[in-house]
N, C-alpha and C positions, 0 to 999 in steps of 0.2 A: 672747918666751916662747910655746911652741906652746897650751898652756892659754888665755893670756889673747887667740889669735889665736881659737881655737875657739869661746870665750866672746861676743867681737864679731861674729865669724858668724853668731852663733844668732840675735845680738840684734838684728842687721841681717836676718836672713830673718823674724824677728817682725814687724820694722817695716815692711817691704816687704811681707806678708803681710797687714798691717792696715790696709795704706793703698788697697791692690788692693780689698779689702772696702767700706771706706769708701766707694773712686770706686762701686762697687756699689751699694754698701744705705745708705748713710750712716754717717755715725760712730754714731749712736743706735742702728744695728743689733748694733753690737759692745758696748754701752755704754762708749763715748769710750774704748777701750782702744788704740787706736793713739794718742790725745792722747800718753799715759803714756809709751808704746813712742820715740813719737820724741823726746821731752825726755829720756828716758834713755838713749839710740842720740849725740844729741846730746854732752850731757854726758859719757858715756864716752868717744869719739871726742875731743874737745877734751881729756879729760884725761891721754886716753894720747899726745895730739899734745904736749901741756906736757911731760911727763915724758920724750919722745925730744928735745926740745931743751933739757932738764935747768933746766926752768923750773915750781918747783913754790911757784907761788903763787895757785892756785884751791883750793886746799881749802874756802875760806870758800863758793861755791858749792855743795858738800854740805848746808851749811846750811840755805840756801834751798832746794834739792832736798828735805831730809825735811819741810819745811813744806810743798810743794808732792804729797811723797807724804799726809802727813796730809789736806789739805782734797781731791784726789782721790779716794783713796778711800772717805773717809767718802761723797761724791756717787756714785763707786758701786756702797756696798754702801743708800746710801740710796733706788738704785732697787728695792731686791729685798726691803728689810722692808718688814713693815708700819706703819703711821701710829706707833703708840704708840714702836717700836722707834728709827724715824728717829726722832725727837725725843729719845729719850734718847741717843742718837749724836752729836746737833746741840749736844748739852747736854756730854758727852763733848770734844767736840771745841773747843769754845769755852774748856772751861776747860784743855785741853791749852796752844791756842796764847796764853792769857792767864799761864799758865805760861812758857811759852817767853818772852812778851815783857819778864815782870818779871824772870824767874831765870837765862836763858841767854843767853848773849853770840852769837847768830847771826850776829852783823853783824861779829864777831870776824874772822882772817883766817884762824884755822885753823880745822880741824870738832870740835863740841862731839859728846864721844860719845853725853853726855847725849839728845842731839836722833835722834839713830841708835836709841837704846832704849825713848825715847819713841813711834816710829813701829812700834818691831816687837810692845809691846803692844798697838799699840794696830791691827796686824794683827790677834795672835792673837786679841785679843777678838773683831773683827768675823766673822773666819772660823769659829772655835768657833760665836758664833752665827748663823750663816749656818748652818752644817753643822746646829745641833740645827730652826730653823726648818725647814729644809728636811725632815730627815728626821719632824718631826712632823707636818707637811701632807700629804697624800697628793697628789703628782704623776705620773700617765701616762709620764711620761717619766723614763728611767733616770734615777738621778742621776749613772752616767756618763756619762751624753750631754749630760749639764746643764757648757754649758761655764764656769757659776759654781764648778764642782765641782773643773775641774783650775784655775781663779784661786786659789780658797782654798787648795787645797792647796800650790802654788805658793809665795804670802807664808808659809804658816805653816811648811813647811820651812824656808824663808830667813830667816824671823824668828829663831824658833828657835837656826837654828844662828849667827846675829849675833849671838846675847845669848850664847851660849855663847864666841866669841868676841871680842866685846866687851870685857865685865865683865875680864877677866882680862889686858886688852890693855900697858895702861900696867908691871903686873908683869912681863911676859914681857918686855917692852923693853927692862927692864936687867936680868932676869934670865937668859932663855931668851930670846935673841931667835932662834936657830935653830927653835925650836919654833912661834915666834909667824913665822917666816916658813912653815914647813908648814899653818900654821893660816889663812895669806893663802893658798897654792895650795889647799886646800882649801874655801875661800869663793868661787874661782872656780870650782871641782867646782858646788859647790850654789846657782850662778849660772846655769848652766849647763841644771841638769836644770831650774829653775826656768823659765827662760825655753823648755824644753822643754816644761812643761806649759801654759805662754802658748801656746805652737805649736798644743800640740790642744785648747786651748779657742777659739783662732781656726778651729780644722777644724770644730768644733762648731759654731758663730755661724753659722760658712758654710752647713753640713749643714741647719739651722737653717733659717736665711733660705730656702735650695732649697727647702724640704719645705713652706713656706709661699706660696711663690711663685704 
């Protein structure tokens, strides 16, 4: 499907775009944003290799992926608050994955959606408050050129529109499932622009590092 080719392109010029950096400025220059890039370059890759040889028994790997996007990014949007905020995050997060270990079956074989909704609030939240810290500090620097500006925005589109099509998932399966497949090509739409604004938050990093150079 030319979508989900498009999609992998993107997310392979992200990854290759983050690692060129890396060799550069280190991974701390980008805050560890290629780690993220290639475990999910990874994972996508293997699981679109399962599904052309009609072998669909990694879903349970999703699993562990949203735990791994949880304690990520809580690390970092914990480089960009400040003291009192990281600790209520650390606090946030602790009782997420204590959640997850009493209540959700991750270790299950298929993907709990539970663990998928779990991480996209727990985007929005960090992002919302990224955006409102940001804009009540006074920084020199646009906050379009803040390339934490096109990250947040990024998860919180995708968040977003995963809860949108989440929630409603298991209904459309046996009722509309035509719809609920438009609603999968449209999640690689907002896959897509998202990993778009990965792209010019990495132009930013770069821009960044030059100008300090």
């Amino acid at each position: 499907m030319l979508i989900q080719i498009i999609y992998i392109s993107i997310l392979f010029i992200d990854t290759v775009k983050s690692m060129v950096l890396a060799g550069k400025k280190g991974l701390s220059g980008q805050n560890y944003l290629a780690v993220y890039l290639f475990v999910s370059l990874c994972l996508e890759l293997y699981g679109h290799y399962k599904i052309y040889i009609q072998e669909f028994d990694f879903a349970y790997l999703f699993n562990y992926y949203s735990i791994f996007l949880l304690v990520f990014f809580n690390r970092y949007y914990a480089k960009l608050f400040p003291r009192q905020l990281k600790a209520i995050f650390q606090y946030i997060l602790i009782t997420i994955l204590a959640y997850i270990a009493l209540f959700v079956k991750f270790y299950s074989g298929n993907y709990d959606n539970t663990l998928g909704i779990l991480v996209c609030f727990y985007f929005i939240i960090n992002a919302l408050v990224w955006f409102y810290t940001r804009l009540k500090n006074f920084d020199e620097i646009k906050i379009f050129d803040d390339p934490h500006f096109w990250v947040s925005c990024g998860l919180l589109f995708w968040s977003i529109f995963f809860i949108f099509r989440s929630i409603p998932m298991f209904f459309l399966q046996d009722n509309d499932p035509e719809f609920l497949q438009i609603l999968k090509t449209m999640q690689y739409c907002v896959n897509i622009i998202m990993y778009g604004m990965f792209y010019i938050a990495l132009r930013k990093f770069e821009i960044a590092e030059n100008n300090t150079a």
